[in-house]
C-alpha positions in Angstrom: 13.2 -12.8 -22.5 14.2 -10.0 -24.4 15.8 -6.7 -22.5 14.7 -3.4 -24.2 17.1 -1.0 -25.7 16.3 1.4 -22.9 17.1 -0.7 -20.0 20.0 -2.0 -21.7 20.8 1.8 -22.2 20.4 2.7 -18.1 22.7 0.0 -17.1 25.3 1.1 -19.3 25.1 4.4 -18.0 25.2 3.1 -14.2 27.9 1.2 -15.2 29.7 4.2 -17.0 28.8 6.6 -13.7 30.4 3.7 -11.1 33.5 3.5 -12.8 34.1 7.3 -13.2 32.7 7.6 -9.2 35.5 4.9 -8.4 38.4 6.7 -10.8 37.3 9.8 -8.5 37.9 7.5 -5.1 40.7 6.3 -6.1 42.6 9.2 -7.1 42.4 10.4 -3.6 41.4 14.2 -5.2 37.8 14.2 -3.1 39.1 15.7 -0.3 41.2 18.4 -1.7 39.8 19.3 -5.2 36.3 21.7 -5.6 36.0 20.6 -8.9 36.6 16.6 -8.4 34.0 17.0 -4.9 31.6 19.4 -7.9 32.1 16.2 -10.3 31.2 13.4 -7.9 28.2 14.9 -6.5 26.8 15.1 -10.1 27.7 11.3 -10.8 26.0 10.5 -7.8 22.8 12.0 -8.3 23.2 10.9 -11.8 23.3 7.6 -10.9 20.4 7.6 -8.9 18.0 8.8 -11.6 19.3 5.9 -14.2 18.3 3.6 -11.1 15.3 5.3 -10.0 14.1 4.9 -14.2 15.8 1.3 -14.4 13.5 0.7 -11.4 10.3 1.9 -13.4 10.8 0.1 -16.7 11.5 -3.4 -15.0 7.8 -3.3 -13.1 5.4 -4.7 -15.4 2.2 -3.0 -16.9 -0.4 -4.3 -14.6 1.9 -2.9 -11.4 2.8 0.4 -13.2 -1.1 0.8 -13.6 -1.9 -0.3 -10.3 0.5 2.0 -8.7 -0.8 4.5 -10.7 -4.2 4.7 -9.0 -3.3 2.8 -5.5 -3.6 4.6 -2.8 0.0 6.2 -2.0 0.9 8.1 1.3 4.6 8.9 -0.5 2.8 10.4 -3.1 3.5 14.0 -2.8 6.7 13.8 -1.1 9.5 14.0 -3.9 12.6 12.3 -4.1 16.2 14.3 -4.4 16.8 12.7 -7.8 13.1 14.4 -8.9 14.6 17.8 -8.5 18.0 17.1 -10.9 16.1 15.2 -13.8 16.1 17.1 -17.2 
């Protein structure tokens, strides 16, 4: 089974944003530092967009076009990561 360049490209990125979110624990700079508490926050909700799109590209085509037209009651609600993505 082959992994697409994409996929391969989100989980290096995850990857990337965990270590720099740990490096930021670590340091111990969270609590006292505007810019490191600025810096997290944007790793965070970086992180949960490269999820939220590594989520999408692993679901196959029959379930992306089922979900497509399935009935959805979370429909219109949108996630915090919807708000941040470029």
């Amino acid at each position: 089974m082959s992994i697409s360049k994409k996929v391969l490209k989100l989980r290096q990125s995850i990857l990337k944003a965990n270590t720099q979110i740990n490096s930021i624990k670590v340091s111990g700079s969270l609590e006292t530092s505007e810019e490191a508490n600025i810096k997290y926050n944007r790793l965070l909700i970086e992180k949960a967009v490269c999820k939220k799109e590594l989520e999408s590209e692993k679901c196959s085509i029959l379930r992306k076009f089922f979900n497509k037209f399935a009935h959805n009651p979370n429909k219109g609600k949108k996630l915090i990561c919807d708000y941040f993505k470029s």
